[in-house]
C-alpha positions as CSV (number, residue, x, y, z in Angstrom):
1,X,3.8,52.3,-13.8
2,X,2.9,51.3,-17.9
3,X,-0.4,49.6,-16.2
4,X,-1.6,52.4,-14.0
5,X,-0.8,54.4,-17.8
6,X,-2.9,52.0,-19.3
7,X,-5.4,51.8,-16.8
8,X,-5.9,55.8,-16.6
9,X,-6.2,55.4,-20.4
10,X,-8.7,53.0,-20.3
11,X,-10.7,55.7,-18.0
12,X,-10.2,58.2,-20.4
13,X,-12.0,56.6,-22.9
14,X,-15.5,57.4,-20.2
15,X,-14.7,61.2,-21.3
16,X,-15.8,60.9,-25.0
17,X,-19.2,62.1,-25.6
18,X,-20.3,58.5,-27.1
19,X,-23.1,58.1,-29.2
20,X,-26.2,59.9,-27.9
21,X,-29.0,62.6,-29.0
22,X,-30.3,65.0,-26.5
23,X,-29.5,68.5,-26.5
24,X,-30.7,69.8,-22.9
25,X,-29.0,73.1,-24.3
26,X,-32.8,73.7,-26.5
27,X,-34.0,75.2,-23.6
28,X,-32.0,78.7,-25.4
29,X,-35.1,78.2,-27.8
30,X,-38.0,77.3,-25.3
31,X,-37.7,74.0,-24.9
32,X,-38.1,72.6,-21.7
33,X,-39.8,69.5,-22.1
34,X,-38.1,66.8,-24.6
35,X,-41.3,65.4,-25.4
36,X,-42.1,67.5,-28.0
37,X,-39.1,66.8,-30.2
38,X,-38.0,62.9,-29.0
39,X,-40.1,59.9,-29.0
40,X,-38.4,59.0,-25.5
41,X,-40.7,61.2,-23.6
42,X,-37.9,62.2,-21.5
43,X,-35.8,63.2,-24.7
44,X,-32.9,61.1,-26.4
45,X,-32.8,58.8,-29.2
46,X,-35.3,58.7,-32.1
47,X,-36.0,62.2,-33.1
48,X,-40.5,62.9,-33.9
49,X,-41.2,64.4,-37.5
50,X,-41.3,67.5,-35.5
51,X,-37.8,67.4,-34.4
52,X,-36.0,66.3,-37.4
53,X,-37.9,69.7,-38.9
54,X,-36.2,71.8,-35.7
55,X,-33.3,70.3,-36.2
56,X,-33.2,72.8,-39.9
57,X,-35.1,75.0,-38.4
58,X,-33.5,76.0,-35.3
59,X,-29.8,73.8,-35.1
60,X,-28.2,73.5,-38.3
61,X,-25.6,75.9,-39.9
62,X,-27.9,74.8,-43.0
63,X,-31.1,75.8,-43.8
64,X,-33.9,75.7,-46.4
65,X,-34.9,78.1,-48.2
66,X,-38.1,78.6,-46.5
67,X,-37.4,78.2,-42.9
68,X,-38.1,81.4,-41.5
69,X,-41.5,80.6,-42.4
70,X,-41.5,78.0,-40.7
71,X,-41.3,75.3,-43.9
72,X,-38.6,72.5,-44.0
73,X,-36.8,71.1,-46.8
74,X,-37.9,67.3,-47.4
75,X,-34.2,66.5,-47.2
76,X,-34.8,66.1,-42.9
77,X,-37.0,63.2,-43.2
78,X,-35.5,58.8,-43.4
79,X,-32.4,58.8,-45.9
80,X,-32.1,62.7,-46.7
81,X,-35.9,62.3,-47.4
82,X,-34.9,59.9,-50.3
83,X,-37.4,57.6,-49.0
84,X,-41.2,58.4,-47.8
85,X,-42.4,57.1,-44.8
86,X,-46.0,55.9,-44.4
87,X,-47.6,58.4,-41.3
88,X,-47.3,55.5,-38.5
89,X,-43.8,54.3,-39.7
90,X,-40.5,56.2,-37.8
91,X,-37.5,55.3,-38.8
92,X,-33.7,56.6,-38.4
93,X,-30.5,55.2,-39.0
94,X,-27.3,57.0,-36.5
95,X,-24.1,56.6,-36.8
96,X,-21.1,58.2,-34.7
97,X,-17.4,57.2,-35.3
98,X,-13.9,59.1,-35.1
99,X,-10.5,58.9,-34.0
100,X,-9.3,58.9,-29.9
101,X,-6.2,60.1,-28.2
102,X,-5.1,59.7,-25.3
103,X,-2.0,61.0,-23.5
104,X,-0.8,60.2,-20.0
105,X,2.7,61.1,-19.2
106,X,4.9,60.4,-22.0
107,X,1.9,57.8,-23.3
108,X,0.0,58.4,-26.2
109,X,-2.6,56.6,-27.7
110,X,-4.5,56.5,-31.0
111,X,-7.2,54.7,-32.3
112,X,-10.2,54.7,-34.4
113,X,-13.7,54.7,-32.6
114,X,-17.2,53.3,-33.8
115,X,-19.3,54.7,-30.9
116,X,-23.2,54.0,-32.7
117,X,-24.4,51.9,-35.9
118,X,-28.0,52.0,-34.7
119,X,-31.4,51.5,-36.7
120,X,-34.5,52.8,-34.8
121,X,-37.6,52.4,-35.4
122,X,-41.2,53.5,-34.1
123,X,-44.3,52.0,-35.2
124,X,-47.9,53.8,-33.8
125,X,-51.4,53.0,-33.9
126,X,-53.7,55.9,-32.3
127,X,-52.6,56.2,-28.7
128,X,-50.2,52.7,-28.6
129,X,-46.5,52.4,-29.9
130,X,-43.3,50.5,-30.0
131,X,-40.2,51.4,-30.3
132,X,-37.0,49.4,-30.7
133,X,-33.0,50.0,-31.9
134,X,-31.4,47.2,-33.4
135,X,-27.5,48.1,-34.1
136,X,-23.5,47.2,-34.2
137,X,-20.9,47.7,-31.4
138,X,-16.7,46.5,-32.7
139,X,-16.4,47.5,-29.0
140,X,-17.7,48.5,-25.5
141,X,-21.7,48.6,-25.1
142,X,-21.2,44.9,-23.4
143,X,-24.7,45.5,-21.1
144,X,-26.7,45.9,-24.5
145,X,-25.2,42.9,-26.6
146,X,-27.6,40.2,-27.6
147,X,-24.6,38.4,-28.8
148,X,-21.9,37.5,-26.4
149,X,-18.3,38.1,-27.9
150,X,-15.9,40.2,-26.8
151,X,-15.8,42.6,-29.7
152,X,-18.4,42.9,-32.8
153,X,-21.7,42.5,-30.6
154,X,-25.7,43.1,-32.0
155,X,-26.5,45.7,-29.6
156,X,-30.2,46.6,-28.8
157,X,-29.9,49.6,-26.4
158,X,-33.7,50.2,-26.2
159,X,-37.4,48.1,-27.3
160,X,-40.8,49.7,-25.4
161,X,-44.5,49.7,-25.8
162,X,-45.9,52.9,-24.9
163,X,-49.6,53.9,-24.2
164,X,-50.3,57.4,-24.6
165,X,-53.5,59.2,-22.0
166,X,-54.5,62.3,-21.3
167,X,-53.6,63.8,-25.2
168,X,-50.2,62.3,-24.5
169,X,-49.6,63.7,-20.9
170,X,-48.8,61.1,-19.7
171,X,-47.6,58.0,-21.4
172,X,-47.4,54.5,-19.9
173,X,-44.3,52.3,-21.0
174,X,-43.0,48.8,-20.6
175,X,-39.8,47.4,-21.9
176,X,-36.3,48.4,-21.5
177,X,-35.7,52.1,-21.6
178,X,-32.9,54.7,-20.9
179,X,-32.8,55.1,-16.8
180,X,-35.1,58.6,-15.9
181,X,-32.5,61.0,-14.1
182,X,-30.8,64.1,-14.0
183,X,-29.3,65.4,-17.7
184,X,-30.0,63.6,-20.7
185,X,-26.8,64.9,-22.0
186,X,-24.7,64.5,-24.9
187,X,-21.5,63.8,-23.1
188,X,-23.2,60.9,-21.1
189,X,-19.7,59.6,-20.4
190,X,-19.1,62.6,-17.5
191,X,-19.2,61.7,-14.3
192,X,-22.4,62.1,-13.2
193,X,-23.8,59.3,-15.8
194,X,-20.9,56.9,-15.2
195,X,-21.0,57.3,-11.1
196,X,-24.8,57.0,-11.5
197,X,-24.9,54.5,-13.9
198,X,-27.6,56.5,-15.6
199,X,-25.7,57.0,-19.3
200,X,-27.3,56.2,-22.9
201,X,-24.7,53.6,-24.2
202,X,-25.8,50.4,-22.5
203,X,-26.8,51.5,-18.8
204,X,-30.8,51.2,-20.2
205,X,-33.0,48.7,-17.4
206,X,-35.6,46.4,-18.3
207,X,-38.8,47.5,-16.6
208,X,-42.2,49.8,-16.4
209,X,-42.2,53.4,-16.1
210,X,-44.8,56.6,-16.2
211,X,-43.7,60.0,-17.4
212,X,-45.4,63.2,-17.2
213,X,-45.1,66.3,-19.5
214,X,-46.9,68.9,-19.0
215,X,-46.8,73.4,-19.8
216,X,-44.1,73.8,-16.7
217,X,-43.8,70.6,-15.0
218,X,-42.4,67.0,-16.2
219,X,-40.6,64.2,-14.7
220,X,-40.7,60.3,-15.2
221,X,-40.7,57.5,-12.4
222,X,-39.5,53.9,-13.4
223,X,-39.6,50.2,-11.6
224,X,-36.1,48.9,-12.5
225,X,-36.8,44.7,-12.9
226,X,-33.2,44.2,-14.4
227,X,-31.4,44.3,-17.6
228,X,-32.2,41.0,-19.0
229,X,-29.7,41.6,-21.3
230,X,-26.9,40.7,-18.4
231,X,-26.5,37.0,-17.3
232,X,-26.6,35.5,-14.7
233,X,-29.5,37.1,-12.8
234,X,-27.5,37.8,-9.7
235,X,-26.1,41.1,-11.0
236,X,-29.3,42.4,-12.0
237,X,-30.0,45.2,-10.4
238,X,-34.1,46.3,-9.1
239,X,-35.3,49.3,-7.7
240,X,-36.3,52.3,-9.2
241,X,-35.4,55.4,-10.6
242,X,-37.0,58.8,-11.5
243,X,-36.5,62.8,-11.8
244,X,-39.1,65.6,-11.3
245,X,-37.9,68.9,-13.4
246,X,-40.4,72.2,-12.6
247,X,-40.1,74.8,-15.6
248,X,-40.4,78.7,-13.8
249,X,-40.3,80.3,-17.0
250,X,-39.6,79.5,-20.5
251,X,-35.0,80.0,-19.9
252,X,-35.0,78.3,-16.8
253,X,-35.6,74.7,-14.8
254,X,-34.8,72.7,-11.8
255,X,-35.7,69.6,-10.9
256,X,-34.5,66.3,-8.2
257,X,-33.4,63.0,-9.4
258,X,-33.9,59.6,-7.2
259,X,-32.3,56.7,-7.8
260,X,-31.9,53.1,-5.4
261,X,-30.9,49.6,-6.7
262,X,-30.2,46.4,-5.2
263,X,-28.6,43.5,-6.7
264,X,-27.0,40.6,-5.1
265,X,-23.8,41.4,-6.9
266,X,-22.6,44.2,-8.0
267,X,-21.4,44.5,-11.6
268,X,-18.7,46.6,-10.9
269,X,-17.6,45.7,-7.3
270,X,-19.1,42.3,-7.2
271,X,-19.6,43.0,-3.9
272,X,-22.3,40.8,-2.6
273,X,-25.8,42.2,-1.3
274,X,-25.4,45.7,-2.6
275,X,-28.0,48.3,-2.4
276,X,-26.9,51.6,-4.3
277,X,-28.5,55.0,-4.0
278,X,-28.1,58.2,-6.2
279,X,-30.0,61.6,-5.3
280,X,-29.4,64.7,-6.6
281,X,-30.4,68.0,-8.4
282,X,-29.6,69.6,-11.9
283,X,-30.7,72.4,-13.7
284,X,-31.0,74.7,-17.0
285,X,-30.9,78.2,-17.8
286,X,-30.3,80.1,-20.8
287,X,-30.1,84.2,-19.8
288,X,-29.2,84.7,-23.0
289,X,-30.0,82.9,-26.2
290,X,-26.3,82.3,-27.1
291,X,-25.7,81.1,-23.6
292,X,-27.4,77.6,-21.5
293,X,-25.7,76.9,-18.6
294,X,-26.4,72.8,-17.4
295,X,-25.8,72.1,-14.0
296,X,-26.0,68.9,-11.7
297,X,-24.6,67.4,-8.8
298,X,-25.7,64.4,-7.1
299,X,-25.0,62.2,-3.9
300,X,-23.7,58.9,-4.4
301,X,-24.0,56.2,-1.9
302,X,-23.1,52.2,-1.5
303,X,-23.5,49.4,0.8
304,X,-22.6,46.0,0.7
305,X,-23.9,42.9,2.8
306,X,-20.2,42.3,3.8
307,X,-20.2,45.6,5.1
308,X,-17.9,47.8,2.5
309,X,-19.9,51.0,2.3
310,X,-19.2,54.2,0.6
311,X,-20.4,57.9,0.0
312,X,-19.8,60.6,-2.7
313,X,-20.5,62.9,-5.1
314,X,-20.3,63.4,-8.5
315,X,-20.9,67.3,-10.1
316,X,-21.2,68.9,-13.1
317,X,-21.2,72.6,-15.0
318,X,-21.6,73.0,-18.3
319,X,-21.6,75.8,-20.6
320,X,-23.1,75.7,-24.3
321,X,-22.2,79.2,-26.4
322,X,-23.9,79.2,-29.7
323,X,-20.8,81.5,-32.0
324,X,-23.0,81.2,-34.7
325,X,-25.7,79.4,-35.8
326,X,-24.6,76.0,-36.0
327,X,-21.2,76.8,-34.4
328,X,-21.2,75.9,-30.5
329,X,-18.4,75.7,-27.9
330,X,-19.0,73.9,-25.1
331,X,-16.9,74.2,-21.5
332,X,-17.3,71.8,-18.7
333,X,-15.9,71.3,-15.0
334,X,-16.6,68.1,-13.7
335,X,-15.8,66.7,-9.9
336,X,-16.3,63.3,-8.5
337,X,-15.7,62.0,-5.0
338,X,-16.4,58.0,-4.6
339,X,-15.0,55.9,-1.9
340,X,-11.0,56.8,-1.4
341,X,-11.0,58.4,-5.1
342,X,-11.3,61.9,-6.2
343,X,-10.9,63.4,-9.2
344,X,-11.2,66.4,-10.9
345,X,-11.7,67.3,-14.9
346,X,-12.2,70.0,-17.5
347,X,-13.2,69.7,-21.0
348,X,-13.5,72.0,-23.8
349,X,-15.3,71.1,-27.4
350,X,-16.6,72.7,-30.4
351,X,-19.6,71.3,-31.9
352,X,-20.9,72.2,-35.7
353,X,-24.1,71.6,-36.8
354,X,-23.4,71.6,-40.6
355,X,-26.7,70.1,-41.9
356,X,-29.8,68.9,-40.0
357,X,-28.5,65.4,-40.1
358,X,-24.8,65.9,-39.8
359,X,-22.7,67.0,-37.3
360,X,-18.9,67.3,-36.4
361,X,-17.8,67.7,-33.1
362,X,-14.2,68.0,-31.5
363,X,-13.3,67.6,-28.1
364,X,-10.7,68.3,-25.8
365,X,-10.8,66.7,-22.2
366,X,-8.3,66.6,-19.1
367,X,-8.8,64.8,-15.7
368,X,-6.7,64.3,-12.5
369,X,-7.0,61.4,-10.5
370,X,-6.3,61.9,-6.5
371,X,-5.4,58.5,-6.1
372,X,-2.2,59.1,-8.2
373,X,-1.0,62.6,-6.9
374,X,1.7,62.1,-8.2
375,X,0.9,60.7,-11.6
376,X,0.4,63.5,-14.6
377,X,-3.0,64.7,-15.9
378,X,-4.8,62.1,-18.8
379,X,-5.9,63.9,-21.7
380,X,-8.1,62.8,-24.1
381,X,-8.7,64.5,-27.9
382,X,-11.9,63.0,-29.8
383,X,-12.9,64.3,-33.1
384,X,-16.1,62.4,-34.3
385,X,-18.8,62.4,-37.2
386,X,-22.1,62.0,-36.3
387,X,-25.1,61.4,-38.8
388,X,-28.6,60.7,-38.0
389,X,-30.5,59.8,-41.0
């Protein structure tokens, strides 16, 4: 009974919203395309000059002086703006760490967290970049070590070229890259990134990849040729993955998701011959500025050369309720079915945006596992700094 404890634990750990940047939720201000704020041009990660001045202008509880005119304080550029940039130098420096609990039964457990210790950097000359993150994991991020311990790894979760066309359209990329599908969320632990295998911690794939962003339609398509970054080559996955997201109006968007792998082991499973396949849809809309609802649910199937085969799904509803500016509570249902498992889970957070680069966030989650009906709910409580410099 302690293991099962331990091992639901362990799971609970997947609810924590782990270190990641993308607020899908900006579509309450217009934004439906990431591009325009995020280097990634399907949003996450490195923030643009641009961004880093929305993040004053339109996010934080804080705000200069001057921002209703549109004017920034130069306290949202590198270091609190302590240090100048020259115009085809990016740099940022994130950092996310707190304290876990989790509960099952008459279990409790509580320890400090270190979710992101991450430099990133972006270096352009007219139409060409590159783009890398060089950074510190005590624990977890495993698939984005370059060093091979079992704690205290150099993680490098992302490194691309890019070539811009079309007044940067539609940009070209080659490298390894965060996987194009469904939500770029926040919480990238939910269900529908860990089932898909799609989340921001250390799920990135080596391989080449063309996005699109355009007035009311953007999407991405990617050739998965591995993560390198996982040894041996037999559970390296290939295939591809992608998402196509149509924009009807400036509150509102729905798009697909496709996603099929094969590796001759699974990581997880290690299942031999395993083809994998995730298709879904997800959308956004904000009928009220205070209010974005996120939604996405996707199908989730598996086959194995030695003939174990499963099918699923894994959902997800999300609403984000701006209190005040700066101030959000976030709601969530989740839902997974995969093989003989279901689950269900429900999560409940406030977020505070207290200055453009520094953020507090507590969370409140609760899942039930069908495969022990009769076990208790795991709960899980993370509170969590997060600064992006």
């Amino acid at each position: 009974m302690r293991q099962a404890l331990l091992l639901l634990s362990l799971l609970m750990v997947g609810l924590a919203p782990l270190g990641a940047e993308a607020y899908p939720s900006m579509i309450r201000h217009g934004y439906a395309s990431c591009a325009t704020c995020h280097v990634d041009p399907s949003g996450g990660g490195l923030l643009t000059t641009y961004g880093r001045a929305q993040s004053e202008v339109l996010l934080s509880a804080s705000r200069g002086k001057n921002a209703d005119e549109g004017e920034v304080s130069p306290s949202t550029g590198f270091l609190f703006g302590a240090v100048k940039l020259p115009e085809w130098l990016n740099l940022a420096m994130s950092f996310r760490g707190g304290a876990l609990v989790n509960k099952a039964g008459s279990t409790t457990a509580v320890r400090p967290v270190q979710m992101t210790s991450d430099l990133r950097a972006q270096v352009t000359h007219g139409s060409l970049q590159a783009v890398g993150t060089l950074g510190f994991a005590i624990r977890r991020a495993r698939a984005a070590a370059l060093t091979s311990g079992e704690t205290n790894n150099v993680v490098a979760r992302e490194y691309w070229l890019g070539y811009g066309f079309l007044e940067q359209s539609l940009q070209l990329r080659a490298g390894r890259m965060n996987l194009p599908f469904g939500l770029r969320n926040a919480e990238h632990t939910a269900w529908v990134r860990q089932a898909t295998r799609t989340d921001t911690n250390d799920n990135q794939q080596h391989g080449l990849s063309l996005a699109y962003n355009g007035s009311n339609l953007r999407g991405e398509l990617m050739a998965i040729a591995g993560n390198f970054q996982v040894h041996p080559d037999l559970y390296r996955e290939r295939g591809y993955s992608g998402f196509l997201e149509w924009a009807p109006g400036t509150n509102i968007t729905v798009g697909l998701s496709s996603l099929l792998t094969w590796a001759r082991y699974d990581m997880t499973s290690r299942e031999p011959g395993t083809l994998r396949q995730a298709h879904g849809v997800f959308g956004r809309w904000s009928p009220t500025t205070p209010l974005v609802l996120l939604a996405e649910l996707d199908v989730l199937a598996q086959r194995s050369r030695g003939g174990a085969s499963s099918l699923g799904y894994a959902g997800l509803l999300q609403a984000d309720v701006e209190l005040t500016r700066g101030l959000h509570v976030i709601g969530s249902g989740e839902v997974l079915q995969q093989g003989q498992g279901r689950g269900l889970g429900a999560g409940l957070g406030v977020a505070w945006f207290l200055r453009p680069q520094v953020g507090l966030r507590l969370d409140g989650n609760m899942r039930k596992f069908a495969s022990t009906p009769d076990g208790p709910p795991v709960f899980s409580a993370l509170a969590q700094l997060h600064l992006s410099l």
